[in-house]
SELUMGU-568284 format. One record per residue (C-alpha): x, y, z; residue in one letter. Coordinates in pm, whole numbers, plus 50000, padded with zeros to 5 digits. Each point is the difference from the previous one (the first is absolute). Last residue first. Layout:
SELUMGU-568284
XYZa
...
END
This chain:
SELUMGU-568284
435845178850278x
502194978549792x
503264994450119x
503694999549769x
502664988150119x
503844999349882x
502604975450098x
504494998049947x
501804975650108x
503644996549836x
501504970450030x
502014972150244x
499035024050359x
503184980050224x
497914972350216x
498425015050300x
497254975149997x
498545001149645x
496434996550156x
500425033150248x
501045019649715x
497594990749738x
496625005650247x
501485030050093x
500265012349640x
496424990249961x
498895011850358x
501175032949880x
498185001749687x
496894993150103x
500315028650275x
500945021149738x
496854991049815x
497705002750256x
498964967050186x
496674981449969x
501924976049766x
502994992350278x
499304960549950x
498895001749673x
503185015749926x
502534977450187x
498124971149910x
500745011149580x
503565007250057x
500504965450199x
498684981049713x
502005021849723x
503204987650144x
502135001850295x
502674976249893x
501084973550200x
503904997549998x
499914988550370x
501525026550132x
497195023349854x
499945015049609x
497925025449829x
499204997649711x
496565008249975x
500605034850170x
503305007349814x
498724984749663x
498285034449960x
496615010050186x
496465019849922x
496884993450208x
496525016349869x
497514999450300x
496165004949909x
498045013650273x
497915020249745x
499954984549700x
502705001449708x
498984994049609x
502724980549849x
501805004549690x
502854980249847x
502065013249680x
501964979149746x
503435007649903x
501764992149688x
503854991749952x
502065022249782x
503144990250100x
501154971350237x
500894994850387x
500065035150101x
496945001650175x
498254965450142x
497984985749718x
496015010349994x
497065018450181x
497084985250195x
500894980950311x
498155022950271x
498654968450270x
497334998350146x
498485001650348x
496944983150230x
499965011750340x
496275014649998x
501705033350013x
502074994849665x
503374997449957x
501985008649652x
503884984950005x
502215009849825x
501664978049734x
503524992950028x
501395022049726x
500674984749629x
498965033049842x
496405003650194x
497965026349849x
497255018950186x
496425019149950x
499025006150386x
496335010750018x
498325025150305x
497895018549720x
501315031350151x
502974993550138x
501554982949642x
503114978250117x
502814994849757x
501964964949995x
503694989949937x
501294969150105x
503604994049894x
502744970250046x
502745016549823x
502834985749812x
503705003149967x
501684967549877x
499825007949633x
502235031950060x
497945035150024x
499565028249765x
497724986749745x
497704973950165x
499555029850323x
498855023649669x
498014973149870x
497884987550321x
499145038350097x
498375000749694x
498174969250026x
499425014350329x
498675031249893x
497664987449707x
498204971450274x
499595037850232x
498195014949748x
502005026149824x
498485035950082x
503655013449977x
499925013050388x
501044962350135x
502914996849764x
502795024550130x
499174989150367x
500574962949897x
502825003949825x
501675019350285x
498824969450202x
501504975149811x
502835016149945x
501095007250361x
498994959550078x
502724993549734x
502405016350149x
499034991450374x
500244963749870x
503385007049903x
501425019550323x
499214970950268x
497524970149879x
498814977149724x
496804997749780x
498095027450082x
496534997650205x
497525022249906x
497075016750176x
497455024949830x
497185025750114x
498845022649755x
496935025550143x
497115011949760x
496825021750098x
501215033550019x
503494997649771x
502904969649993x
500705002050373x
503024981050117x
500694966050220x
502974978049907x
502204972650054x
503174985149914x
502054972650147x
503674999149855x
501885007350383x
502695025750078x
501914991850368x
498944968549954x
497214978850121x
497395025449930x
496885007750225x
497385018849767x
496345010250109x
496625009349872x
496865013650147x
496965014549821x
496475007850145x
497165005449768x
496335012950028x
501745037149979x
503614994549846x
503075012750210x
503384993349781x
502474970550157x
503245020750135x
503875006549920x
499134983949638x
502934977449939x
502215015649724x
501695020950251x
500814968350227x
502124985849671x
501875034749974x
500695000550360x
500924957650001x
501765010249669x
502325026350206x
500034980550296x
501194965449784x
502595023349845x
501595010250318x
500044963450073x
501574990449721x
502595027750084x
500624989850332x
500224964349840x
502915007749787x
501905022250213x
499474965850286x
501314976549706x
502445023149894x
501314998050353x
499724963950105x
501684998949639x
503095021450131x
500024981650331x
500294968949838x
502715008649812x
501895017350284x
499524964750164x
501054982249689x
503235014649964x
501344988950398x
499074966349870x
502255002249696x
502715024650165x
500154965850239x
500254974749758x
502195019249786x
502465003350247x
500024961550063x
500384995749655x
502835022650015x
501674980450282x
499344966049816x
501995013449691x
498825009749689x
502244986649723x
502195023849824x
499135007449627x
501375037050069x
496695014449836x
498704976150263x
497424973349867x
496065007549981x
497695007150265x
496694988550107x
498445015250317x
496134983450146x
497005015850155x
497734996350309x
501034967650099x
498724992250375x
501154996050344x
499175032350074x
501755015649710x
501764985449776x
501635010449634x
502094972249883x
503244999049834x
500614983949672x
503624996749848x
502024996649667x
497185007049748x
501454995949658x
497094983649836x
502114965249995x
499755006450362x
495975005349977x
500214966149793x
501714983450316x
497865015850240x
496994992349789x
501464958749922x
500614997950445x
503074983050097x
502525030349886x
502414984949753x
499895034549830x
500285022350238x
498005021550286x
500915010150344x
497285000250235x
498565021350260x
497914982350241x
495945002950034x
498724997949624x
496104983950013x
499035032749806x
502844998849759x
499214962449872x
496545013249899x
501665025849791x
502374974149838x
496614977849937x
498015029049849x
502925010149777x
500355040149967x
503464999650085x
500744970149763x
498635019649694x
501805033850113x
502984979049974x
499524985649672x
498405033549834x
503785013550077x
500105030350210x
501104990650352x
502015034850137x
497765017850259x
496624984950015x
497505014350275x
496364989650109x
499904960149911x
496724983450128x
499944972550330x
496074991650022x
498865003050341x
498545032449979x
502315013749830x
503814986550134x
502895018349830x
502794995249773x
503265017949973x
502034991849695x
503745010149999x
502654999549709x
503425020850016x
501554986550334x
502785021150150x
499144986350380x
499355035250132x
499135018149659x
497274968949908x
498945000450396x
499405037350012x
498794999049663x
497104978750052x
499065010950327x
499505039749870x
497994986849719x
497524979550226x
499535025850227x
499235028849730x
497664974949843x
498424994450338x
499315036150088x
500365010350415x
503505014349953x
502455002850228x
500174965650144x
501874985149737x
502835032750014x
500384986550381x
499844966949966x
502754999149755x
502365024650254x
499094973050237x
500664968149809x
503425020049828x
501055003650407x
498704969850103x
502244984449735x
502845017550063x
499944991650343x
499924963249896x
502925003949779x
501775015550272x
498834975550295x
501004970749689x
503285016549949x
500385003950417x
499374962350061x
502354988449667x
502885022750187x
499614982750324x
499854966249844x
503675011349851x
500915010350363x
499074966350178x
501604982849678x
503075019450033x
499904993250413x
499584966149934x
502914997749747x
502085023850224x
499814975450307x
500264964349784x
503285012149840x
502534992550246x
498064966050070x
500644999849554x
503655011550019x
500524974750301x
498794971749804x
502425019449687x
502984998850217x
499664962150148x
499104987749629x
503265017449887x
502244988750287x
498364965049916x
501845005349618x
497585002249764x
501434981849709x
502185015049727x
498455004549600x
501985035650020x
496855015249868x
498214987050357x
497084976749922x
496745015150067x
498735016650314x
496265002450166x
499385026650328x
496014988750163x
497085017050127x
498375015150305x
499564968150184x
499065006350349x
501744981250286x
500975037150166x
501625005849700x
500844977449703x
501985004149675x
500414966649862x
503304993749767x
499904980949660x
502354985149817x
499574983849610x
498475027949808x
500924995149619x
496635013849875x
498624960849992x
501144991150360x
497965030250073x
497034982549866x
500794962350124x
500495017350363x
496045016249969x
498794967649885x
501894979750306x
502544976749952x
500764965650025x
502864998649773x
502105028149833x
501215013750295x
499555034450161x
502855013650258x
498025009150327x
501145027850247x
497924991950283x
496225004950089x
498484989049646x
496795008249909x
497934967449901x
496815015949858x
501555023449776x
497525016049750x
502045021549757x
499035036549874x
501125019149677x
500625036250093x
503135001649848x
500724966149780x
499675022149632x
503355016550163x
501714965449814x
502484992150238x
503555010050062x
499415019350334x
496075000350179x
498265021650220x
495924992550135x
499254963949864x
496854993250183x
499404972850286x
496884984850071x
499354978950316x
497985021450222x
499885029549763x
502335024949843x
503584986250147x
503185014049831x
502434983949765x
503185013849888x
501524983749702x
504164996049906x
501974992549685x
503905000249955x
501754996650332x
503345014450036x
500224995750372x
499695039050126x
498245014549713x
496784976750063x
501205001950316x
498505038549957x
497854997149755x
497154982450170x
499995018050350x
500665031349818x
497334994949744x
497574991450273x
500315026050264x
499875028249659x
496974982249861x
498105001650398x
501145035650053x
500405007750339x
503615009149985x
502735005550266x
499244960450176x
501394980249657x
503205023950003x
500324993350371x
499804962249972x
502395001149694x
502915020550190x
499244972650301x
499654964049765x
503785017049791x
501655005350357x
498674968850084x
501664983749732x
503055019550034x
500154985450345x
499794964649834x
502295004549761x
502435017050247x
498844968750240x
501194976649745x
503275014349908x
500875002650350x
499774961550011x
501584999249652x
502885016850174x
500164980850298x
499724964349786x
503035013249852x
501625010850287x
499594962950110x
501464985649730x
503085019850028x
END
């Protein structure tokens, strides 16, 4: 009798035991049919869970080298999902955890009623780790139990790896989607930025691609001007506050030295980024190019109040440079339409300027006349003259206007239209000038002046009657080498009204050499900032004295060239000669 008994709980073992296995197998191909990480780990939770009564249970997977995050869990608080546990002594057995001498990690799942825990390992790696409360019943494990759920959890190991392989697997092709969306908006972006050549159009079409892309309501886009960063386009910041801080010398200095995106709030380190938060800018992204910050992106919150992530910063990032190349080549642009037409102005004045010049010096028995003018620009404000007044008279003038380009041919265009209208009135030539002296006073700014020598030759009684407005006097040489100087006149043109004029006249010889120059000639300057000065004028004439007057002339602007070196022409030269014969 005894030993049936024995017999039968014998058998009754081993049916336990076989139904055991039958229970591991039937679970093992359950766990192996699905390749969903939340569906392997509910089951493998649940399912003894179900099988022993047991009232509270945590999965734990492996994130890092030794931290663990709470990844299913059954009767605790579902605020624990996600939350993640360093575990520097992982167990390798089925461990129950005791109140002393434990670990951090074993005092916190003590706390949520977690007092067994079973590894799962495979291949000696530690993928995470099966934790069970007290069973409802209030029983102890039994060591059938403990064998059961070890081999539930080595069971288990396979279909947890392969979950997490799969799961990884999953994040990889999200991201590769994301990040083909991405190229795809940054291309179809690029595209409608690099159809049009206008900046304003470029900066609109950037500012609400991003604002509809990321649903953001406020953008700024701010570029660098010639080294000084300036706001171009505000979409959304209104208040006088905001504009204020946007305009701030210091939070515009900040921008240029801006390399790295940055996400703004209001315990940033730095007082502007903090006050810029307060502002209700979330995030600044840079503009670079070449190493360098060309411009600068501010944005407000989402309309959804979302934070941005560091995937859509990066995304900014990269629309942000690939935005300030289309910008650059739209103000390359403008900049070249701009100075093709400057330039096509510049001919047009340098035609109407060279018109105004007279195309040759008039031929005067007893006299010879030469005259030249190099400008440094394309349209210079020298000025001079040579016309015949009736038989016996001749003007002859040279001017230097203040300034150069288009406004100093202006000016020079009045002053000789004056000029022309005046010299038939029978006005002497001190009444002309004084004037000529008004009208430039009236219709020109107070720093627009004219240097202006103005004199009138008589043929037949060989004298030169002149007025000297502030000009650098001409000079008169003589053939014994002695010369003087025409100062006579008044204040350089333009300066004030109704100023008088004196007259100078000076009865010419034969031989004698009258020399006429702007600041170009005396000016002059050589590698060595020397100046050429009146010195070197007056031994280049003496000199070439026996020369014609062309000839004079010549060696004079030869004289200037050769002494300033190949240096870049600084003004305006312009010379006229007269010779005695």
């Amino acid at each position: 009798m005894e030993k049936d008994l024995k017999d039968r709980a014998e058998a009754n073992q081993l049916d336990e035991k076989l139904f055991e296995l039958q229970a591991l197998f039937d679970l093992g191909k359950a766990l192996n049919s699905s390749l969903n990480l939340k569906t392997i780990l509910d089951t493998i939770l649940l399912t003894p869970m179900g099988k022993m009564l047991i009232g509270k249970g945590v999965m734990l997977i492996a994130n890092d080298a030794s931290g663990f995050a709470i990844a299913a869990l059954k009767g605790l608080p579902k605020s624990l999902l996600g939350q993640s546990i360093q575990i520097d002594d992982f167990p390798l057995a089925p461990q129950f955890l005791r109140e002393s001498s434990i670990s951090p990690w074993q005092a916190f799942l003590l706390k949520n009623g977690i007092e067994l825990i079973i590894p799962i390992l495979h291949d000696q790696n530690q993928l995470g780790m099966i934790g069970f409360g007290k069973k409802i019943l209030g029983k102890d494990y039994t060591d059938s139990e403990l064998d059961y759920l070890h081999s539930l959890s080595n069971i288990a190991a396979t279909a947890v790896q392969n979950g997490l392989i799969f799961h990884e697997l999953q994040d990889v092709n999200r991201q590769l989607d994301k990040k083909i969306q991405e190229l795809n908006t940054l291309f179809e972006i690029g595209k409608e930025l690099n159809s049009t050549l206008e900046t304003d159009k470029v900066l609109n079409l950037l500012a609400y691609s991003i604002m509809g892309e990321l649903m953001v309501n406020r953008c700024i886009i701010f570029l660098n001007v010639n080294g000084v960063m300036t706001l171009k386009l505000n979409k959304g910041f209104q208040s006088q506050r905001e504009l204020k801080i946007f305009t701030e010398a210091s939070f515009l200095e900040e921008l240029l030295k801006l390399e790295n995106p940055i996400h703004l709030n209001s315990e940033s380190e730095k007082p502007l980024f903090a006050k810029l938060s307060a502002a209700g800018v979330c995030v600044l992204i840079p503009m670079r190019i070449q190493n360098e910050t060309k411009g600068a992106l501010a944005f407000g919150d989402k309309i959804t109040r979302l934070p941005f992530t560091d995937d859509e910063l990066n995304f900014l990032t990269t629309l942000a440079n690939l935005s300030i190349i289309s910008i650059e080549n739209a103000r390359l642009f403008e900049e070249t339409l701009e100075k093709q037409r400057l330039e096509e102005e510049l001919m047009i004045a340098r035609d109407i300027q060279n018109r105004l010049l007279p195309d040759a010096c008039p031929k005067i028995d007893n006299f010879q006349i030469a005259a030249s003018n190099v400008p440094s620009r394309q349209v210079g404000g020298d000025y001079y003259d040579c016309f015949k007044i009736d038989d016996r008279r001749y003007g002859i003038c040279i001017a230097d206007v203040s300034g150069k380009g288009v406004p100093a041919a202006l000016i020079m265009s009045n002053l000789q239209a004056s000029l022309h209208a005046l010299i038939n009135t029978g006005l002497n030539i001190d009444e002309i000038t004084y004037r000529i002296n008004n009208m430039i006073y009236r219709n020109t700014g107070f720093d627009k002046f004219i240097t202006f020598f103005f004199a009138v030759l008589d043929v037949q009684e060989k004298k030169l009657i002149s007025v000297n407005a502030g000009h650098n006097p001409p000079y008169v040489f003589h053939q014994d080498g002695s010369f003087q100087t025409l100062k006579e006149g008044g204040l350089i043109i333009g300066m004030m009204p109704n100023m008088p004029y004196t007259i100078e006249t000076i009865q010419l010889q034969a031989g004698d050499c009258v020399v006429m120059f702007t600041d170009g000639v005396s000016e002059a300057m050589n590698a060595r900032e020397e100046e050429f000065e009146e010195k070197r004028i007056e031994a280049c004439v003496l000199e070439n004295y026996q020369r014609c007057a062309e000839e004079i002339l010549q060696k004079l602007l030869t004289a200037v060239k050769e002494f300033s070196e190949g240096l870049p022409q600084a003004d305006d030269i312009t010379v006229v000669v007269i010779k005695v014969l």
